[in-house]
Structure formats: C-alpha cells, structure tokens
TIGU-197260 format. One line per 5 residues: their letters; for each residue x, y, z of N, C-alpha, C, O. Coordinates in steps of 0.05 Angstrom, whole numbers. Layout:
a = X,Y,Z,X,Y,Z,X,Y,Z,X,Y,Z  ...
% end
This chain:
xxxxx = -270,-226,300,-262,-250,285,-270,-248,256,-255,-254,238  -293,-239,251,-308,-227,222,-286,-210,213,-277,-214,190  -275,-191,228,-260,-171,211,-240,-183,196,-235,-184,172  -224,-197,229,-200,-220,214,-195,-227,193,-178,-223,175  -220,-244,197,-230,-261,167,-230,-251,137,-219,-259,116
xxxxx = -244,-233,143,-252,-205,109,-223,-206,108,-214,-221,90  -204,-191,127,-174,-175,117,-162,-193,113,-147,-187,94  -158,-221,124,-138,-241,115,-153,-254,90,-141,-274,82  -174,-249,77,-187,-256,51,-171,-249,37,-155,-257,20  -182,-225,51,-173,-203,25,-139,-199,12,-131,-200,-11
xxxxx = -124,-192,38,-104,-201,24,-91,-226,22,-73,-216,8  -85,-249,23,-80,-279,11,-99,-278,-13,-89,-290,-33  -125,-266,-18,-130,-266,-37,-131,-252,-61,-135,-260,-84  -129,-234,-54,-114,-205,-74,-87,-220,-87,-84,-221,-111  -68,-231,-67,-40,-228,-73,-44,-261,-95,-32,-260,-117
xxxxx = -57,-285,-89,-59,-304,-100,-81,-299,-129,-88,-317,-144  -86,-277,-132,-108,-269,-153,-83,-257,-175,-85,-261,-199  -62,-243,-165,-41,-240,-187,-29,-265,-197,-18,-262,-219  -29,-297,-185,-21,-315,-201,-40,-325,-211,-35,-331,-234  -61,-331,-203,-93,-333,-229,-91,-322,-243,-87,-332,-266
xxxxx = -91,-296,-240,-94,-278,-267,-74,-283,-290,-81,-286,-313  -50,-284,-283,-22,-296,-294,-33,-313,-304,-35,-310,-329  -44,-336,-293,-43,-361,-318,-64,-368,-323,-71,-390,-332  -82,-345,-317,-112,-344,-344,-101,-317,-365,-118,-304,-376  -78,-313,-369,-66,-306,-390,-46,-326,-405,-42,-323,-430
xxxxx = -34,-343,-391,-21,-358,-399,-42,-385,-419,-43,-390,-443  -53,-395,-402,-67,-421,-406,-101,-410,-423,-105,-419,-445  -123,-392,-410,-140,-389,-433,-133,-367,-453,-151,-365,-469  -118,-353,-455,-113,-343,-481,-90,-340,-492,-88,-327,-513  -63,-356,-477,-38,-367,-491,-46,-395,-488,-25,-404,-478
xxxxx = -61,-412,-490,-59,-439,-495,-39,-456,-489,-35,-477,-501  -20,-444,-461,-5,-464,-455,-18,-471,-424,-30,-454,-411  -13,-496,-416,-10,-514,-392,8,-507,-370,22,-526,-365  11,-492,-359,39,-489,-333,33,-505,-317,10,-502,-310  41,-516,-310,43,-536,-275,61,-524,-258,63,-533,-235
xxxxx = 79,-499,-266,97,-501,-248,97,-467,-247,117,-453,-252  78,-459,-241,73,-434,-224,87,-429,-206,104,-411,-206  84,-443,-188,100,-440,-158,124,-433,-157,131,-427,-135  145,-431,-178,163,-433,-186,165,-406,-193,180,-392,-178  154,-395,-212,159,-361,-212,154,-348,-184,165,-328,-175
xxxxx = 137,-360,-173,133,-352,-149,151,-350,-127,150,-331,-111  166,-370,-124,188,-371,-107,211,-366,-113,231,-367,-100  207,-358,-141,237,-340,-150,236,-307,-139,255,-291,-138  214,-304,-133,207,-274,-141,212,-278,-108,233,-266,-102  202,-288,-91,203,-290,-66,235,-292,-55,244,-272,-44
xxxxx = 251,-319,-60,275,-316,-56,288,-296,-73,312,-296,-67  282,-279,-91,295,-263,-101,303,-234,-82,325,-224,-76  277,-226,-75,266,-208,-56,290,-216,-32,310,-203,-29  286,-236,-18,301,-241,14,322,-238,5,335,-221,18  340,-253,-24,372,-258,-14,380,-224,-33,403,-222,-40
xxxxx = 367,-206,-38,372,-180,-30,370,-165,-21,387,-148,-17  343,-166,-11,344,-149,29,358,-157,49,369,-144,67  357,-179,45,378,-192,74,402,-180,78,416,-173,59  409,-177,102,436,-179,111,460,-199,108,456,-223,114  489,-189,99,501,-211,94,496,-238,114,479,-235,132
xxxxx = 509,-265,111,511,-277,134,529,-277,154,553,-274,151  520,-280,170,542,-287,199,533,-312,221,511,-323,218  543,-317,234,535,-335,259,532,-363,246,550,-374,235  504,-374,249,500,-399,236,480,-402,209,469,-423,204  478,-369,189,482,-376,175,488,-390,155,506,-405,163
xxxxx = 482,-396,130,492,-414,106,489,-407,80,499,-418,61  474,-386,79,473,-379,55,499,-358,47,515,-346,60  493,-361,19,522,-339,9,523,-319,16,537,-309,33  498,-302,-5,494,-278,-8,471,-273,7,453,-289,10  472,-238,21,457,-227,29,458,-198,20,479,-190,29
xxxxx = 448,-182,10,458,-154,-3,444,-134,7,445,-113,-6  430,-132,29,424,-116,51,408,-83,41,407,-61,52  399,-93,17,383,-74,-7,356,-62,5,338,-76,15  356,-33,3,315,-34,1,298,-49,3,303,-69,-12  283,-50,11,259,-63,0,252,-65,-22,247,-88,-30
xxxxx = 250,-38,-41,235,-27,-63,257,-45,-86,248,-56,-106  295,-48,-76,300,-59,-101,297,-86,-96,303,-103,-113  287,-95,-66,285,-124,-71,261,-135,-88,259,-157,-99  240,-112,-89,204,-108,-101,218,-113,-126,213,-136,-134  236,-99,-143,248,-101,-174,258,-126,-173,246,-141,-188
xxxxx = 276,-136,-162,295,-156,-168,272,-183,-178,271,-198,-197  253,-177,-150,237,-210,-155,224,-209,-180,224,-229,-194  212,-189,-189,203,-186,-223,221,-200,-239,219,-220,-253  240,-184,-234,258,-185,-248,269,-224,-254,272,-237,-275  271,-232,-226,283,-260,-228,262,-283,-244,266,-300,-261
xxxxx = 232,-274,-227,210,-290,-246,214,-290,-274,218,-312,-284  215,-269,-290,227,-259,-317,247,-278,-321,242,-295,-338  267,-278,-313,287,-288,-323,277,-321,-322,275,-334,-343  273,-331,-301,269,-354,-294,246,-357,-321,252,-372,-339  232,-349,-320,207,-345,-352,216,-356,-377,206,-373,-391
xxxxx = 240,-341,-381,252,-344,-402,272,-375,-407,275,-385,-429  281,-386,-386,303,-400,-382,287,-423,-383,293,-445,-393  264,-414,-371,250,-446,-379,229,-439,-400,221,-459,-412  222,-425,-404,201,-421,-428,213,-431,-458,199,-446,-472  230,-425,-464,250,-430,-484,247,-450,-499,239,-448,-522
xxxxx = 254,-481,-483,258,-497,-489,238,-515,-490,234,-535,-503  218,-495,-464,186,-520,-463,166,-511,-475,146,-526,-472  163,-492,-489,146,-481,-512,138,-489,-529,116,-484,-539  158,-508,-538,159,-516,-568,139,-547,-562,127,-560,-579  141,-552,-537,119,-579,-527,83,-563,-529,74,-540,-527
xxxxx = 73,-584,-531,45,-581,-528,27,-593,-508,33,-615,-501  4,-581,-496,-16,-598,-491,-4,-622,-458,7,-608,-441  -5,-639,-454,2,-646,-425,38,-650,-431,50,-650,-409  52,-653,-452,74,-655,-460,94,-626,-437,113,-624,-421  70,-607,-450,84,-578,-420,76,-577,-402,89,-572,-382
xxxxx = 52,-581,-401,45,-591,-369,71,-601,-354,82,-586,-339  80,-629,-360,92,-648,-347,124,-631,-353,142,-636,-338  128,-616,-369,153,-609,-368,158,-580,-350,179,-571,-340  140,-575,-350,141,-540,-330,134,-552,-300,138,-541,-279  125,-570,-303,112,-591,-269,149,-595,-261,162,-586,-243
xxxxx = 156,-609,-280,190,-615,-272,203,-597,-260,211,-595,-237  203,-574,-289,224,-548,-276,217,-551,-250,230,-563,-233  197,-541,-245,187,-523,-218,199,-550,-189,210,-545,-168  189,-574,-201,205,-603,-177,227,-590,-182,228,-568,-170  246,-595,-196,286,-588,-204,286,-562,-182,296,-567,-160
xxxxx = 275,-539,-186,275,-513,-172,275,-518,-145,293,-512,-129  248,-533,-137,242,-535,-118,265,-553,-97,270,-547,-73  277,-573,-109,300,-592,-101,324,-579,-92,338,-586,-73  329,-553,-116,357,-534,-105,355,-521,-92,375,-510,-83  323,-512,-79,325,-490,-59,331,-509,-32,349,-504,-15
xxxxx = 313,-532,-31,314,-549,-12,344,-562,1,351,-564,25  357,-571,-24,378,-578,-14,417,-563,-22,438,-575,-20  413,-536,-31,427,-523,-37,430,-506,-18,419,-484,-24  446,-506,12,444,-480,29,451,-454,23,445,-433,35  468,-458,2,483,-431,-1,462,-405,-10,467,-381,-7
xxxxx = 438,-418,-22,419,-399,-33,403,-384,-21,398,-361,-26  386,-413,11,370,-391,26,371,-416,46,352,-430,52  395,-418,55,392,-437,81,380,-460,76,371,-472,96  377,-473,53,365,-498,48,330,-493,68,317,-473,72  329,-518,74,303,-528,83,288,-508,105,265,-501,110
xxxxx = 316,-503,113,314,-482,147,295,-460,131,272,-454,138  309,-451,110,300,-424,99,311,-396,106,332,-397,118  300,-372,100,310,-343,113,291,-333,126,271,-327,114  292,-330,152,273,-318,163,282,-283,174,302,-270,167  267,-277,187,257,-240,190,273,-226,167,293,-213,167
xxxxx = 253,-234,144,255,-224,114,252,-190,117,233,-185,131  263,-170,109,265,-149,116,233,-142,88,225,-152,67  225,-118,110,199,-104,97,190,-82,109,191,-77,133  180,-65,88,179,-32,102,156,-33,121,136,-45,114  157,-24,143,140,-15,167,115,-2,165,113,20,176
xxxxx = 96,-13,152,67,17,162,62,27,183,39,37,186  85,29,209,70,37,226,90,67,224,82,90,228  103,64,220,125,97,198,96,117,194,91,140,201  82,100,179,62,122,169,45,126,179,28,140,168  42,115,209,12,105,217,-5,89,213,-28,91,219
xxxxx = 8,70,201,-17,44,192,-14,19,203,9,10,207  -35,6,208,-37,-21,216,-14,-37,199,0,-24,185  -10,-57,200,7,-74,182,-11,-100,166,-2,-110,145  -34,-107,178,-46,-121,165,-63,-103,146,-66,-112,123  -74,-83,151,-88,-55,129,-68,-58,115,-69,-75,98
xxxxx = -44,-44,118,-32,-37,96,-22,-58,74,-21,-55,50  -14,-88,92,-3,-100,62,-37,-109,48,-42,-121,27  -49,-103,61,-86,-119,53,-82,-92,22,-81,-96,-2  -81,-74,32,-82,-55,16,-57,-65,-13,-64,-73,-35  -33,-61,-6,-14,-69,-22,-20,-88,-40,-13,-82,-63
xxxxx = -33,-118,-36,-43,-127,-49,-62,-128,-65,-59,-140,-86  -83,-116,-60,-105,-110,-76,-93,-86,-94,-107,-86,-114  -76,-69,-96,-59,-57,-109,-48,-68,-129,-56,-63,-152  -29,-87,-124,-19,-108,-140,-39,-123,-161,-36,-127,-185  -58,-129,-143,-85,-145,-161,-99,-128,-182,-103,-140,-204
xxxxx = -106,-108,-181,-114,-86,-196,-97,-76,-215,-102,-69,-238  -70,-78,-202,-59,-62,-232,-47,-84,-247,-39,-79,-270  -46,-111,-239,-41,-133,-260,-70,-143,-278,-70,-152,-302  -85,-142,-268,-118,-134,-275,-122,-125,-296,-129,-137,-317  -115,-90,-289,-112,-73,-310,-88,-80,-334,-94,-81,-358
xxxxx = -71,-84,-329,-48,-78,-345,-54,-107,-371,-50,-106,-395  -64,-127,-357,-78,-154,-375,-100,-149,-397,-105,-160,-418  -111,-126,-382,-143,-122,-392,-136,-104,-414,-151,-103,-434  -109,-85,-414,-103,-69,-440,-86,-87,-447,-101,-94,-466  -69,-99,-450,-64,-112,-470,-71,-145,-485,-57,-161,-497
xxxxx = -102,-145,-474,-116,-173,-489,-132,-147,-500,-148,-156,-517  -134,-116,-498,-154,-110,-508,-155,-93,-541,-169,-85,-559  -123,-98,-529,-101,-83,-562,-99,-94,-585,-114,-114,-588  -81,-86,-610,-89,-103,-622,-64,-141,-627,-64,-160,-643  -47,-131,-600,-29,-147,-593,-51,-166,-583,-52,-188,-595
xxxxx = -65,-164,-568,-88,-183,-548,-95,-203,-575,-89,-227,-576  -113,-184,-602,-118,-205,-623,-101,-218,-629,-111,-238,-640  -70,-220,-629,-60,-232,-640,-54,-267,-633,-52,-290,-642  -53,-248,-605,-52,-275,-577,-73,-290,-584,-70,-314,-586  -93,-280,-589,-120,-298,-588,-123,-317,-614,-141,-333,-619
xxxxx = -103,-312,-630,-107,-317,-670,-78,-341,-652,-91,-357,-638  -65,-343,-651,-42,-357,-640,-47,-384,-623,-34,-405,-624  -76,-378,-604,-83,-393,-598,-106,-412,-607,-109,-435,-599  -122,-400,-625,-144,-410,-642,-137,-424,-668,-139,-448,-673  -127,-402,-686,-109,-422,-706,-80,-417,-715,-72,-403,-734
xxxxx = -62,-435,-693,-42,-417,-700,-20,-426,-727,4,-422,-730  -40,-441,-743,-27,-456,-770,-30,-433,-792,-13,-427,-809  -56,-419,-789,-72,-391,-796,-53,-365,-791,-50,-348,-809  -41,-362,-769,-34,-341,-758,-7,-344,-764,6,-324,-764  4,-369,-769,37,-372,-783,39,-361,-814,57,-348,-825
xxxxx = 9,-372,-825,2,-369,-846,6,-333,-866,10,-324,-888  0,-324,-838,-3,-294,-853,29,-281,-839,35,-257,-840  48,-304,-827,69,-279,-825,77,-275,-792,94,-261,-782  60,-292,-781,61,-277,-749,82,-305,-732,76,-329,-728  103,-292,-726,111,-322,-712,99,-327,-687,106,-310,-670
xxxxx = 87,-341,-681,77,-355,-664,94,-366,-631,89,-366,-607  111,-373,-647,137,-374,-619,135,-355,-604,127,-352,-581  146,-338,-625,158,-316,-602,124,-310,-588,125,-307,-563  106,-308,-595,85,-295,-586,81,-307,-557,74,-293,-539  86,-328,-556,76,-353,-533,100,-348,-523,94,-338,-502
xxxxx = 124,-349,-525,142,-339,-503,140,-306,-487,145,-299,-464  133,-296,-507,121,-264,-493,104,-269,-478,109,-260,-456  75,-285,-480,61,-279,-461,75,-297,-434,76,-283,-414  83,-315,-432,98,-331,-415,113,-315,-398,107,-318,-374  135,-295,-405,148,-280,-394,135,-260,-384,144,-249,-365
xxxxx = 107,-251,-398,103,-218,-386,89,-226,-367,85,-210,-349  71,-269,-365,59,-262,-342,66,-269,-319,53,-267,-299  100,-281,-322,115,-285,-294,123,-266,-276,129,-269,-252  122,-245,-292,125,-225,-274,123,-210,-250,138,-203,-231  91,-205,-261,72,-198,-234,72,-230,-215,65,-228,-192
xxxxx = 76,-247,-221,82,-278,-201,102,-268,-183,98,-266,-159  126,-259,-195,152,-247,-186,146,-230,-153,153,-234,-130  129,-210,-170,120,-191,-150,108,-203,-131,118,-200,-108  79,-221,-136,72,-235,-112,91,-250,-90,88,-253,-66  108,-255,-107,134,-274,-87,141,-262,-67,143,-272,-45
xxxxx = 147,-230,-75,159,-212,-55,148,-206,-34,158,-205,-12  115,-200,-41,96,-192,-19,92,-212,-5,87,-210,19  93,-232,-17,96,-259,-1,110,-250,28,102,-245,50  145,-252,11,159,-251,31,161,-233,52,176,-238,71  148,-209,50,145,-185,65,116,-208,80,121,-218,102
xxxxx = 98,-211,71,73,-213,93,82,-236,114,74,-235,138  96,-252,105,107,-274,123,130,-276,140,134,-293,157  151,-251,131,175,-244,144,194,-275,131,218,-275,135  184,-297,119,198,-330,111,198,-331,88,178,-324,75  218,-338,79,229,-363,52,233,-380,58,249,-380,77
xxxxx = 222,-408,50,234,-432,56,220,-444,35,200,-435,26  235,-472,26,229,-496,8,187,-509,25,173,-516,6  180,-510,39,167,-517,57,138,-494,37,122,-505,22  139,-466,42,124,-459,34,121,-451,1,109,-432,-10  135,-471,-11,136,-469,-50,136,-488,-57,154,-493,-73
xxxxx = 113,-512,-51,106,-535,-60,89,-535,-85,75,-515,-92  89,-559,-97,60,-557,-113,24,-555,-115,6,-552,-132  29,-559,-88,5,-543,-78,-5,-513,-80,-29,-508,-77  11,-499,-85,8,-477,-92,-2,-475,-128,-20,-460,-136  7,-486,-140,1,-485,-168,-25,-505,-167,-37,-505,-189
xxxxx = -36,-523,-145,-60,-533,-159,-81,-523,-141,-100,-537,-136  -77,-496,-129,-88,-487,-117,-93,-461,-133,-112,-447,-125  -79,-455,-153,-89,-433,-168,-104,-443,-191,-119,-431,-206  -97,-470,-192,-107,-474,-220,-142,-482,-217,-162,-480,-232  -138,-492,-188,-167,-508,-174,-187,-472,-174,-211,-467,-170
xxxxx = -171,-459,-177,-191,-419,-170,-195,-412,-190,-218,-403,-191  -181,-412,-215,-177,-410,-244,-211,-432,-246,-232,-420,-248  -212,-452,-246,-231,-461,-249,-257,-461,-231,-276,-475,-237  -256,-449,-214,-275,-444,-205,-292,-416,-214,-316,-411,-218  -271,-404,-217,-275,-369,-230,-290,-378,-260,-312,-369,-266
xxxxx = -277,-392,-272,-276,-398,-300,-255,-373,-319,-247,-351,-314  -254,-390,-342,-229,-389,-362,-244,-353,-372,-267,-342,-370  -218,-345,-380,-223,-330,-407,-234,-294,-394,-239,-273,-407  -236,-300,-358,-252,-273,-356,-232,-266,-334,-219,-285,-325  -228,-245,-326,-207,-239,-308,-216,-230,-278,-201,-231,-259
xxxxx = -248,-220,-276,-265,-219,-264,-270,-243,-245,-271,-241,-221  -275,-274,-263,-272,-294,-253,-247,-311,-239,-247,-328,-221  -227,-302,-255,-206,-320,-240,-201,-291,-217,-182,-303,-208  -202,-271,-204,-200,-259,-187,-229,-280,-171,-222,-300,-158  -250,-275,-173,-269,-288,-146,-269,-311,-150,-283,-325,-136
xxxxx = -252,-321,-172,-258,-358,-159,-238,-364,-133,-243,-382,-117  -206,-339,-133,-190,-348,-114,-200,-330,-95,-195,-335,-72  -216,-307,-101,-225,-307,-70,-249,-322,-54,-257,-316,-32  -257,-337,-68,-275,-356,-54,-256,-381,-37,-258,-390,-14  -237,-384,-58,-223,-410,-43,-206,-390,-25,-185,-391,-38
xxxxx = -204,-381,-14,-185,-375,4,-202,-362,25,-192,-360,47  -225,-353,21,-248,-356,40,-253,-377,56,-254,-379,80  -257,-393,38,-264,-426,53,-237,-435,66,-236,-442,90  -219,-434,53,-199,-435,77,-189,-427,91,-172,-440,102  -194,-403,98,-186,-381,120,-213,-385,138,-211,-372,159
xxxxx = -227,-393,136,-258,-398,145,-249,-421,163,-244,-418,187  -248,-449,148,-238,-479,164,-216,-464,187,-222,-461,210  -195,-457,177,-165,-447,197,-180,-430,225,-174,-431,248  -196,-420,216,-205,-405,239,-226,-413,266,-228,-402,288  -240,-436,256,-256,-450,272,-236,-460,286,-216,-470,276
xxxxx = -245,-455,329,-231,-459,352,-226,-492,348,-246,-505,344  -203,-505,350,-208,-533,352,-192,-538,380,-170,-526,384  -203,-557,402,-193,-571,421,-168,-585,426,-152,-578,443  -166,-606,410,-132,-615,403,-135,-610,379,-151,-602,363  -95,-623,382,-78,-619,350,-99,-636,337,-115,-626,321
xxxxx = -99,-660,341,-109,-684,324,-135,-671,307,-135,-676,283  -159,-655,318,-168,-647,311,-183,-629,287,-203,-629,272  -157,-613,293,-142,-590,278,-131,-608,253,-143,-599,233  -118,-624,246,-105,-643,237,-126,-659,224,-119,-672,204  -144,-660,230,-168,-679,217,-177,-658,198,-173,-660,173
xxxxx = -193,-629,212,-199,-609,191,-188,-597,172,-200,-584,155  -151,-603,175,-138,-599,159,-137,-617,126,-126,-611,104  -155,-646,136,-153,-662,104,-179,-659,105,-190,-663,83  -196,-653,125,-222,-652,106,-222,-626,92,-231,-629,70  -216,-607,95,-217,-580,71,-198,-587,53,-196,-568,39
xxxxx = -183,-606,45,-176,-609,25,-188,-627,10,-189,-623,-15  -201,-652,20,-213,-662,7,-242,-642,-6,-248,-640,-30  -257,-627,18,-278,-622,2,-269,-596,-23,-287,-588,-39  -244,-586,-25,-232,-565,-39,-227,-584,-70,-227,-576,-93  -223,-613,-59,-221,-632,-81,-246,-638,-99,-245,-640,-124
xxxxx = -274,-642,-79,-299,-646,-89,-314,-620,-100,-335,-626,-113  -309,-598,-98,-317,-577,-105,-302,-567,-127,-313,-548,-140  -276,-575,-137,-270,-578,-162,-287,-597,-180,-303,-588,-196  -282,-621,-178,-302,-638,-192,-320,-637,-197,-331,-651,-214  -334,-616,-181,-365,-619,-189,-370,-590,-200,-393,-585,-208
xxxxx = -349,-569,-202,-343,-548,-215,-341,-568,-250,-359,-576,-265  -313,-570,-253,-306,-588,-275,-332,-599,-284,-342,-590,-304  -347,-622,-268,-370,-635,-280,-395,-612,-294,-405,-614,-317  -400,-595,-276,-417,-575,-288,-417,-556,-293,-435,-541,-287  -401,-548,-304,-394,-510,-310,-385,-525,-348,-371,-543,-358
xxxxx = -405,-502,-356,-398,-506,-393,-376,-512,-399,-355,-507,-387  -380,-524,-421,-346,-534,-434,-342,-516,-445,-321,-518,-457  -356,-489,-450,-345,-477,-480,-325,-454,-455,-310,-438,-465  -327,-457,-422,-311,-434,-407,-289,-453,-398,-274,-445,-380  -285,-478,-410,-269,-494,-400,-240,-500,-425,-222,-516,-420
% end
C-alpha cells in the first residue's frame, strides 16, 4: 500500500508539477494572473486523443479521429496548448491584475462549455475513452514505473529548460518587465510582446501534461477539466511558495500526497467515502489560509 502511495505521488505529482512550474513562470516572474490553466491543459489532452484515436464508427460522435502515433499525438498537444496560448493571450494581456484573472477564468469556462456540449470534438460529456498509449510492457516495464518515470521526466526537463532561461539574459528581462515595466518600456524593450512569450512558452509543457494525462487515464472528458484543477495548482504554487521552482515542485507534491493519502484510507460505505471526500477539501481549503496567513509577503 506504501509503495502504491510513493508511485501514485510521484507521478500525479511530477505530471501536476509541470503546470506549477508553468505558472510560477507565468504569475511570479511574468506578473500575470491565469485562472484558466486547466484549459491549456485540456487542449493538450484533447489534442493528444482526437489524434491517436481511431476514426469514428458505431455510436460514436465525434468527427475526427486520425489514428496517429502516440509520439505525434505527444507534438500535437504542445502544439495545441501553444496555439490556444496565443488565441487567448493576445487579447487578455493587455488587462491587468484581477481584470486577467477574471478574463482567462472565462476563456477556460467558454472552453470548457464547447468541449461539454459540442460532440463533434470528443463526444461531448461522454468523452473519449481507451485513449491510445504506448505499452511498457513492449519493453518490459511495469506501466505504473514507467509513466511514474515519464513524468518525472517531463518535470525535470521543464524544470530545467525554466531554470536556463530565467537564468539568461532573456530571464533579466522578464524580471525588469515585471518589476518596472514603465522602466523597461523606457529603455526600448516592448513589454507586450515579452508577456505574451512567456505565456506561450509556458503553455506548452501544460500541453504536454495534457497528453500524459491522457495516456495515464486512457479518458478525455469535460468531467475531468474543471476549475478545480487550476485552484489546485495555484493552492501548490502557494504552498511551495512564489519565485523558486524547487518550491512550486514540493508544494504540489505535498498536496497530492495528502490526497492520494485520504483516497486510500479503506472506507465502509459510499456515504462515507463521500464525507472524506469534502473533508479533504475543506482541510486542503484551511491549509491554504493558514499558508496565505503565514508564509512572508515578500514570497507572496
């Protein structure tokens, strides 16, 4: 049961540590607000299924299925987060402060509404299920090792790839953009575009998570790309604290400890089960607040 535990940490938390990390690039050293994470996330995810999949047949509803690799469905979902990055970054950029908050919170509702009630995309509500994904046992490997592995892969090299370029002299600029960026217009540097670059480069790796998503769960559906997911990274982001990349990696693997911890205790009935299900959210609620209440303002 211990082992369980560690490997399903590890990866839900590896793979949810690439959207922390994402938007402790976005939010402490691009100074924007996202609310709507979840949203690159489930692009990258449905991007992944409606190109591995097989066309439709039978009862079916979706359009397209393009019956692709794995590896180009791994590209595509980058790829679609990206795009999706851009399509809404664009226009909500130019807002500030809870102004993007509340407008990237939208997109991601709007998104979330077309997957839900648009079948042609991924079966609406139903979703796509036995999402195609390569086999470790081809190679000899467990399947929970290997995507545990895959993820922490993912986590490391988005890690890395953050850590050289906040460490360049592109990183200073990000940081002059965010500090004074009346200063940093001042000498020449547009500022726009800078805050749309980091926006886009860090939807990316979100993209990617989507996919592994969809490989670890074999599902796409509207059901698992709520906003819960985005205040669940943001609730790890602050637990970790701002500005270190070290931290937003173990603040989400703490929270996903504690909840892989609650899920696992034997319960008797549903109702039960169902009770421990709002008390870990509530206390996931109070352990923010009292994070928030006491952790320095200057990592806040």
């Amino acid at each position: 049961m211990i082992y369980s535990l560690i490997l399903t940490t590890l990866m839900f938390g590896a793979m949810f540590s690439v959207l922390t990390v994402s938007l402790n690039l976005q939010y402490a050293r691009g100074g924007m607000i996202n609310f709507g994470t979840v949203a690159y996330f489930a692009a990258g995810a449905y991007a992944y299924a409606i190109v591995t999949q097989e066309p439709p047949s039978g009862l079916d509803q979706y359009a397209i299925g393009l019956n692709a690799p794995w590896w180009i469905g791994f590209i595509a979902a980058g790829i679609a987060a990206m795009v999706f990055a851009v399509i809404t970054g664009w226009p909500t950029l130019r807002l500030r402060g809870e102004y993007l908050a509340l407008t990237t919170f939208a997109f991601a509702e709007v998104f979330h509404s077309i997957l839900l009630n648009e079948r042609r995309i991924g079966n609406g509500s139903v979703g796509m299920a036995n999402v195609e994904r390569p086999d470790p046992a081809v190679l000899g490997l467990d399947d929970t090792l290997a995507y545990t592995a895959a993820a922490c892969v993912l986590m490391l090299l988005t890690a890395w790839v953050f850590h050289r370029l906040l460490a360049s002299p592109y990183g200073r600029l990000v940081d002059a953009t965010h500090n004074d960026e009346i200063a940093a217009e001042s000498v020449g540097k547009n500022t726009a575009r800078v805050r749309l670059q980091i926006f886009v480069i860090s939807a990316i790796p979100i993209g990617f998570a989507g996919a592994l998503y969809a490989m670890i769960t074999t599902l796409v559906a509207p059901a698992l790309f709520t906003a819960e997911v985005t205040f669940f990274v943001w609730i790890a982001l602050a637990l970790g604290g701002e500005r270190t990349i070290l931290g937003a990696i173990l603040g989400t693997m703490a929270l996903v400890f504690f909840q892989e911890a609650v899920r696992m205790i034997p319960f008797e009935t549903v109702r039960s089960a169902q009770i421990a299900a709002s008390v870990e959210e509530v206390i996931t609620g109070i352990l923010f607040i009292i994070v928030l209440r006491w952790q320095p303002w200057d990592r806040l």
